[in-house]
C-alpha positions in Angstrom: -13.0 23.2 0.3 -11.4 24.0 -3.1 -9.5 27.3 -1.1 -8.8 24.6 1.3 -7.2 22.6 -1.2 -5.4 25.3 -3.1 -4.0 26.6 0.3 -2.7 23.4 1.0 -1.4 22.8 -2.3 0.7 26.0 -2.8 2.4 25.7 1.0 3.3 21.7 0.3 4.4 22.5 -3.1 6.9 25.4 -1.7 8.0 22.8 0.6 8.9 20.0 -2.0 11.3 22.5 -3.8 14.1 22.1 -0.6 16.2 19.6 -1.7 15.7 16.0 0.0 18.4 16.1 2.1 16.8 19.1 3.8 13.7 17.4 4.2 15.2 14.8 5.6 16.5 17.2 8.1 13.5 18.5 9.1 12.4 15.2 9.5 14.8 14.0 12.0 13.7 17.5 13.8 9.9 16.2 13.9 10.8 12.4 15.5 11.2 14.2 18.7 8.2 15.9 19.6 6.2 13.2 17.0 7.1 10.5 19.5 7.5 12.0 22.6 5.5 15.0 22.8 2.8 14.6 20.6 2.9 10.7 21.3 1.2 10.0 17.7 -1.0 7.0 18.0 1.9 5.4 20.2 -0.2 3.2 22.6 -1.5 1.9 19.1 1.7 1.1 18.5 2.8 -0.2 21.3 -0.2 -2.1 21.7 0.1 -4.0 18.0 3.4 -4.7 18.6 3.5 -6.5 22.0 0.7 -8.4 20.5 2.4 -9.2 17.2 6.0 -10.1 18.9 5.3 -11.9 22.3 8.5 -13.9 21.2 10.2 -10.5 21.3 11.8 -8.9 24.7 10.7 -5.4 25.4 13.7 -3.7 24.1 13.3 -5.2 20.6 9.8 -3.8 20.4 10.6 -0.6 21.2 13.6 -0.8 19.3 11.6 -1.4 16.3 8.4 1.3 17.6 11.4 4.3 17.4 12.2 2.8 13.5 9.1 3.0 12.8 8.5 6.5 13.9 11.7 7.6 12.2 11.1 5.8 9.3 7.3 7.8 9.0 8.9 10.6 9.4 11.0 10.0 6.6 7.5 8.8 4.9 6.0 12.3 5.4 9.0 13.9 3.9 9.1 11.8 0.8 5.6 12.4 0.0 5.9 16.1 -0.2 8.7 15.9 -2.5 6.7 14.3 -4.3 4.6 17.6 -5.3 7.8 18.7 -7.5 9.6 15.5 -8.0 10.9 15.1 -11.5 10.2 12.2 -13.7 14.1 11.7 -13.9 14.4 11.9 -10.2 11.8 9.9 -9.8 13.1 7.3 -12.4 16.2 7.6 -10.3 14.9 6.4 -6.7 13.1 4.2 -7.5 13.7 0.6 -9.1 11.3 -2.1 -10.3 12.9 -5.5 -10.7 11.2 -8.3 -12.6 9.1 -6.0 -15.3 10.4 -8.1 -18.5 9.9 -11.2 -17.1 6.1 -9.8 -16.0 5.9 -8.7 -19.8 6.7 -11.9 -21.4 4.6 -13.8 -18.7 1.1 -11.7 -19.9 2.3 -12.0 -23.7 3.3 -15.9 -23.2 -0.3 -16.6 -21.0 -2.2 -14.1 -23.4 -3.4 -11.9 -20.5 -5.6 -9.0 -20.5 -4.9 -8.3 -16.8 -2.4 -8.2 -14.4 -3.0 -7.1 -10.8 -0.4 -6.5 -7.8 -0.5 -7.3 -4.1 0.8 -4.5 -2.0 1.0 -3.9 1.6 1.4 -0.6 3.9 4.9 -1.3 3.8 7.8 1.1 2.7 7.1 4.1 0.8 4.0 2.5 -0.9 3.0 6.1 -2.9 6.4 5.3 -4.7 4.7 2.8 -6.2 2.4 4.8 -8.3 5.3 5.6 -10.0 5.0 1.9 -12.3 3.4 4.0 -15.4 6.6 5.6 -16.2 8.5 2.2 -16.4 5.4 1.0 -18.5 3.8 3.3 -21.5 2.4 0.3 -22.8 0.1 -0.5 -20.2 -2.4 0.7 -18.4 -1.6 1.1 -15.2 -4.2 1.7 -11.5 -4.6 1.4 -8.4 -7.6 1.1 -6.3 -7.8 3.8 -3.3 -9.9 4.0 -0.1 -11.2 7.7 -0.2 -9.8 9.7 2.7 -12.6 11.4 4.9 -11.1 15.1 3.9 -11.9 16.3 0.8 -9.2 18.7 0.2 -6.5 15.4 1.2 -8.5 13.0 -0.9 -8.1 15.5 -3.9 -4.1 15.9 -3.0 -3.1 12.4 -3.2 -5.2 11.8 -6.2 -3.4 14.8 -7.6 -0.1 13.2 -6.3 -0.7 9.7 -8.0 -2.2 11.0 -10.6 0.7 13.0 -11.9 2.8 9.4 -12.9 0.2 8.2 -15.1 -1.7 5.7 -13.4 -5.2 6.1 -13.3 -6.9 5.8 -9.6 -9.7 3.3 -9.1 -12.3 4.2 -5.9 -12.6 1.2 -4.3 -16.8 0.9 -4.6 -15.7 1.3 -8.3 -13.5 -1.2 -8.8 -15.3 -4.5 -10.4 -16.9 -2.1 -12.8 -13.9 0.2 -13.8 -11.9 -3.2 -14.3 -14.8 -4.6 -16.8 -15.2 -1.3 -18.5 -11.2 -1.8 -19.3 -11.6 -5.2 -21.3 -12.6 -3.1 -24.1 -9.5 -1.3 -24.1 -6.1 -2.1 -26.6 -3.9 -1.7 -24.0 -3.1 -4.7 -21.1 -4.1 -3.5 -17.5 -2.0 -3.7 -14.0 -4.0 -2.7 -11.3 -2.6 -2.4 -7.7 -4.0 -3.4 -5.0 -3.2 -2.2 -0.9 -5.2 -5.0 0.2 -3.3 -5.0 4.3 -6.2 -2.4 5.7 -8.7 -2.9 7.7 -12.5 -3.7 5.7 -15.6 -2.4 7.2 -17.5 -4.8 8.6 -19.9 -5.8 5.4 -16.5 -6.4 3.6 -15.4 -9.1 6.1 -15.9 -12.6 4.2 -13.0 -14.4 5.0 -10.5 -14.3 8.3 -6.6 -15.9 8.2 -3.8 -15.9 10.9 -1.9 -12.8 10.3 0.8 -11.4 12.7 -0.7 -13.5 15.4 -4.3 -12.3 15.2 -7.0 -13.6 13.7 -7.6 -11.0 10.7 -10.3 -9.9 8.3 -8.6 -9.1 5.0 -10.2 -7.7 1.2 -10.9 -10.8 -0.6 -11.7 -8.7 -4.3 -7.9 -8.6 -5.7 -8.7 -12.8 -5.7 -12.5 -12.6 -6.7 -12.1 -10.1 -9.6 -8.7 -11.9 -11.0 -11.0 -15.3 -11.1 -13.4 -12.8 -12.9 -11.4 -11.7 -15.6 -8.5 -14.1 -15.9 -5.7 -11.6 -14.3 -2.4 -13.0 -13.1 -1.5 -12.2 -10.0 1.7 -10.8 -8.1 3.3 -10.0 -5.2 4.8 -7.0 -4.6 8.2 -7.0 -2.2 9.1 -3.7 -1.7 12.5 -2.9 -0.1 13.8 0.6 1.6 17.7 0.1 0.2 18.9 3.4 1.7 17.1 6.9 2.6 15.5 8.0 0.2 15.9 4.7 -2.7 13.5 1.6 -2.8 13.1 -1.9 -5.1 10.3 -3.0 -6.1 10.8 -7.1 -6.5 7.5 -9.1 -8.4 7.4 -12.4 -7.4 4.5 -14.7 -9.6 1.7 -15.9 -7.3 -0.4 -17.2 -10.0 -0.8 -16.8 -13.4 -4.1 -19.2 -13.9 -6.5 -18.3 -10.6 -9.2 -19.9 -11.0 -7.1 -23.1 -10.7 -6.8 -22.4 -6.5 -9.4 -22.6 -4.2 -11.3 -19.7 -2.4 -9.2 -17.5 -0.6 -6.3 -19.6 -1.2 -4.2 -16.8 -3.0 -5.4 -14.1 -0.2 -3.9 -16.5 2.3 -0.7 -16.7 0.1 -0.4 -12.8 -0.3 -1.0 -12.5 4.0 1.7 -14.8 4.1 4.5 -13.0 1.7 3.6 -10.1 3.6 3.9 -11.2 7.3 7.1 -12.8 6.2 8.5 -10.0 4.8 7.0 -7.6 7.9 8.9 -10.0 10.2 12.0 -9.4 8.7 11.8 -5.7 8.7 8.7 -4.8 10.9 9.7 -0.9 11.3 8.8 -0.4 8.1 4.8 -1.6 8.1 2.3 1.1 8.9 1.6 0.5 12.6 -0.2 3.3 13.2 -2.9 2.0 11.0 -5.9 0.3 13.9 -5.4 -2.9 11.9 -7.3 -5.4 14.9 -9.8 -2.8 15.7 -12.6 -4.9 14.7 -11.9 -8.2 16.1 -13.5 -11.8 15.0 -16.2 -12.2 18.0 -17.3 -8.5 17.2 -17.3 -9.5 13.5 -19.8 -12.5 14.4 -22.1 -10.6 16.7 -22.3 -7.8 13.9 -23.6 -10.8 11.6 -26.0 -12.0 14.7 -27.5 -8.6 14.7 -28.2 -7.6 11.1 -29.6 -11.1 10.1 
């Protein structure tokens, strides 16, 4: 696996040396056959999408299924630059608006923690980025491991090299109390939009007009530890540029009831899909488990 890796490694690292504007070529070149020869994972789309948008004719929805597409392609392009992006560059696309206002909030509140709601939406690897903007802090995010090894160890590698530390999900309640001890205040990020397994589903909301299973531990572990929460609005303001917006969702959590602040993040982030769908991840099987399957599971490993 390690040849694998290194294989893989050296060829995308080549890559990321062309200039983006290049890569941005090549990735109008791979729209075509991605969406119609290959067909990627279109029927998925398609499929999410007329159930998401009934209000919406046909024509919108496919109007928004060939952003989407061009936009991943774009996606793909902008994470292999990231191999050989330079901290300047870097510092350079991306913008994080609210960060001194987040500051004083954790030194006004006295908090330890601080941890972020993020969605599949935009370039969400851009993200990782926060450590540079922030020296002070400690900085994470929680990750899903991905089923190959030798892409696992990439995108560790890739959101590794800004500083953050990653946090394997199964790890995260006791990476976050090992941290207390630490000087330094903690912001941990968390995708929490994906699709839990079927032991992880506690708690179902109205989400893009599905019933829909989401994480519940960004909520449980900020009542743990006291962390104030935020949401993260991320914005695509041209090819290749994005804004990072944080917008307070509570800075006291154990003052809201249970699941109260997971239904206020599915809500910022349905809003904020509906106004810009093309750029969720709708490849991503998202209603693949549904509610009724969810309950017989429970019925049959009582």
């Amino acid at each position: 696996m390690k040849l694998v890796y290194r294989i893989l490694f050296f060829f995308l690292y080549l890559l990321s040396l062309l200039p983006l504007r290049l890569l941005y070529f090549f990735s109008d070149c791979l729209f075509f056959p991605l969406f119609y020869v290959v067909k990627y994972r279109r029927k998925v789309v398609e499929k999410q999408l007329d159930e998401c948008f009934p209000e919406k004719s046909m024509k919108e929805k496919r109007d928004i299924e060939r952003r989407f597409y061009h936009f991943f392609c774009d996606y793909l392009m902008e994470v292999i630059k990231l191999f050989s992006i330079s901290k300047k560059e870097m510092m350079r696309r991306m913008e994080f608006v609210g960060l001194d206002k987040v500051r004083a909030d954790l030194e006004r509140e006295n908090k330890k923690f601080c941890f972020l709601y993020l969605g599949h939406y935009c370039n969400w690897e851009y993200i990782a980025s926060l450590a540079y903007w922030l020296p002070e802090i400690h900085c994470g995010q929680i990750y899903h491991r991905i089923y190959n090894q030798s892409f696992d160890d990439l995108f560790l590698k890739l959101r590794g090299q800004f500083g953050g530390e990653s946090i394997l999900m199964k790890d995260t309640l006791r990476r976050i109390l090992t941290l207390r001890g630490q000087e330094k205040k903690v912001m941990i990020g968390f995708i929490s939009d994906q699709l839990p397994k079927w032991e992880n589903m506690n708690h179902w909301t109205t989400f893009l007009n599905h019933e829909t299973s989401f994480f519940i531990g960004a909520e449980r572990i900020a009542k743990q530890v006291d962390a104030a929460l935020y949401y993260v609005r991320v914005e695509r303001v041209r090819r290749g540029y994005y804004r990072a917006s944080f917008e307070c969702m509570a800075l006291h959590p154990k003052e809201y009831s249970d699941y109260e602040l997971t239904d206020l993040y599915a809500r910022r982030l349905e809003e904020q899909i509906r106004q810009q769908p093309g750029y969720w991840l709708w490849t991503h099987k998202r209603w693949k488990r549904t509610k009724e399957d969810w309950l017989k599971w429970k019925e049959d490993n009582k």
